[in-house]
C-alpha positions as CSV (number, residue, x, y, z in Angstrom):
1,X,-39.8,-47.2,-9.5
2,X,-39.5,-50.5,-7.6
3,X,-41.9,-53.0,-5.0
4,X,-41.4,-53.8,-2.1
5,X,-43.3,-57.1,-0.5
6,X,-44.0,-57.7,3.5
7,X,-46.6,-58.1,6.1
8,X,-49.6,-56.3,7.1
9,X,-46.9,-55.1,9.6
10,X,-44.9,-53.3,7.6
11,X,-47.3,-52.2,4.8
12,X,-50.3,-51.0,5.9
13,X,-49.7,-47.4,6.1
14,X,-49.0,-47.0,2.0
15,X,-51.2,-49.5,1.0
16,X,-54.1,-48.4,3.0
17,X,-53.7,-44.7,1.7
18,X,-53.3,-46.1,-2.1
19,X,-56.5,-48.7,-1.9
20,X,-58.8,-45.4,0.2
21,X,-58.2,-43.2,-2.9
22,X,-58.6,-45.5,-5.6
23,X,-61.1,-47.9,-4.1
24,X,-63.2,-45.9,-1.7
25,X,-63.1,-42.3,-3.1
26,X,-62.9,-42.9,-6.8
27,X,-64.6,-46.4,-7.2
28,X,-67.2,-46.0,-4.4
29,X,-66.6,-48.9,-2.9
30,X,-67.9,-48.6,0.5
31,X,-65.4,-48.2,3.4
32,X,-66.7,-51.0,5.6
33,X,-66.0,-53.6,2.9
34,X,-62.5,-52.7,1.9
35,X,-61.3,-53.4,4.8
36,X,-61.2,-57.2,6.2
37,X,-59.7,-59.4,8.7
38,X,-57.7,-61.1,5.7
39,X,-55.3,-57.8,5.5
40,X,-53.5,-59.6,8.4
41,X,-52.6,-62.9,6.8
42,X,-51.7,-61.7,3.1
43,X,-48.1,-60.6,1.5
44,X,-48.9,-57.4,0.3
45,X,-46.9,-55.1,-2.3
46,X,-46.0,-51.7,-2.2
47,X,-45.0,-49.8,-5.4
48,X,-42.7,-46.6,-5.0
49,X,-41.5,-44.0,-6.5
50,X,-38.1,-42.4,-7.7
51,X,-39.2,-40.3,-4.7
52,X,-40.5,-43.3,-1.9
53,X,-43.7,-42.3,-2.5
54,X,-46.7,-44.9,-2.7
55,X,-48.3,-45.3,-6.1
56,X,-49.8,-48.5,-6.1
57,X,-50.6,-51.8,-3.7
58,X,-52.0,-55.2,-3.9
59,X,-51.9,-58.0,-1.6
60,X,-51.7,-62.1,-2.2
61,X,-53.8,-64.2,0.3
62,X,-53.0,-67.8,2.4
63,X,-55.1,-69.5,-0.2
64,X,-53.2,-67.9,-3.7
65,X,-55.7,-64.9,-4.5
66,X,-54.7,-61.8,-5.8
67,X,-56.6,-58.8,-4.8
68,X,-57.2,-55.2,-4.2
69,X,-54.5,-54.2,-7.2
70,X,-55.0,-50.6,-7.4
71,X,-52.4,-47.8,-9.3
72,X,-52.9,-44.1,-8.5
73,X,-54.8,-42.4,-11.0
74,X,-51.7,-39.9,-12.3
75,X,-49.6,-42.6,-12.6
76,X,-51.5,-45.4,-14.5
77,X,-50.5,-47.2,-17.9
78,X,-46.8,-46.8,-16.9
79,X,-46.4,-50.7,-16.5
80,X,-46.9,-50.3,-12.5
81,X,-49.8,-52.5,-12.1
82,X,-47.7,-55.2,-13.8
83,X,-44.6,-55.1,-12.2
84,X,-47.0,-55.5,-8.7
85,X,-48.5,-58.1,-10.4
86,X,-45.0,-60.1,-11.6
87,X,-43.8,-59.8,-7.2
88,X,-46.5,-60.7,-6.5
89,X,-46.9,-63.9,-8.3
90,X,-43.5,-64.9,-7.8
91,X,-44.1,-65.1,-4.0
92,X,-47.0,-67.5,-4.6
93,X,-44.5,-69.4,-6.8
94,X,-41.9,-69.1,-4.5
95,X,-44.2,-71.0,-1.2
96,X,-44.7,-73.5,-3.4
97,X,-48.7,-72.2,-4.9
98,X,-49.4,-74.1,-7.7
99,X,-51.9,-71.4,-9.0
100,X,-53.2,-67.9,-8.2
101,X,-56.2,-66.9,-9.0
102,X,-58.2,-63.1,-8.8
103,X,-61.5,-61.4,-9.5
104,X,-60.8,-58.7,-11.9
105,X,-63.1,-56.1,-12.8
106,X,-64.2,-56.2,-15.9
107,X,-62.4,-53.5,-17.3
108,X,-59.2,-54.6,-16.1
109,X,-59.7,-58.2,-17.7
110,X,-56.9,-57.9,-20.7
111,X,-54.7,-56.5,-18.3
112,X,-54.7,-59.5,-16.2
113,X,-54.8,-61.8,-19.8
114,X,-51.6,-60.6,-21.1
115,X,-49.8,-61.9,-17.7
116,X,-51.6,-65.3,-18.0
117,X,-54.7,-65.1,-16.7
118,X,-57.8,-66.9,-18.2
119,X,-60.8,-66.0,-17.6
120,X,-63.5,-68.4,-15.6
121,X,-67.2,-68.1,-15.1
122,X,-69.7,-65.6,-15.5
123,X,-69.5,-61.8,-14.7
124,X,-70.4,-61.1,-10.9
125,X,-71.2,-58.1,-9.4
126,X,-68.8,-57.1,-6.3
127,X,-69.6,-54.0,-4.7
128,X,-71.1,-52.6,-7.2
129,X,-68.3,-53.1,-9.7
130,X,-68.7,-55.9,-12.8
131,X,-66.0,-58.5,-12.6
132,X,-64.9,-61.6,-13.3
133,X,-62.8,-65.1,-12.1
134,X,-59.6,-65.5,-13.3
135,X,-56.4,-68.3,-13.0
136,X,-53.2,-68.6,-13.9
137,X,-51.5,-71.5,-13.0
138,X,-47.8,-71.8,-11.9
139,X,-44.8,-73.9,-13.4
């Protein structure tokens, strides 16, 4: 298994497959709002594989947000989400971010607490899904 980071460019193809299962066929999210003009400006990870084949994505935006962090189904709780997660806070550490910050569902909240995260604000609704702020900030 490894991840690979680059541009819009470069990763749409896996990512967009990945984040259409998980996000749009299994969570319901609506198709118009996972996509967004922001796709274009963020450093987005790609997990592979023994084979080459996609299993999970996530991008990090201009402004230090982590988002759209989805694993495929069959291969979940084998530590893919977190090695995303390490890449792609190390490229926000590496521009010179002083924080990143996401809106976890709710579910997903100790996940993103055992890598730092703290937890900020009320639960919101987003797209139907609970979730809440969180922020890690970088040494």
């Amino acid at each position: 298994m490894r991840v690979t980071l680059g541009d819009w460019a470069t990763q749409r193809e896996g990512a967009q497959a990945v984040r259409y299962d998980v996000f749009v066929l299994e969570q319901k999210v609506p198709l118009e709002m996972e996509w967004d003009e922001m796709d274009a400006q963020c450093v987005h990870a790609l997990a592979l594989d023994s084979e080459g084949s996609v299993i999970g994505t996530g991008r990090l935006l201009p402004d230090g947000h982590i988002g759209r962090m989805a694993v495929r189904p069959q291969v979940r709780g084998q530590g893919i989400g977190a090695l995303m997660l390490e890449a792609l806070v190390e490229a926000a550490r590496k521009r010179g971010d002083r924080e990143v910050m996401l809106n976890a569902q709710t579910q997903a909240e100790a996940f993103y607490e055992r890598y730092g995260f703290r937890r900020e604000g009320e639960v919101f609704m987003e797209a139907g899904i609970p979730h809440i702020h969180m922020r890690r900030e970088l040494t």
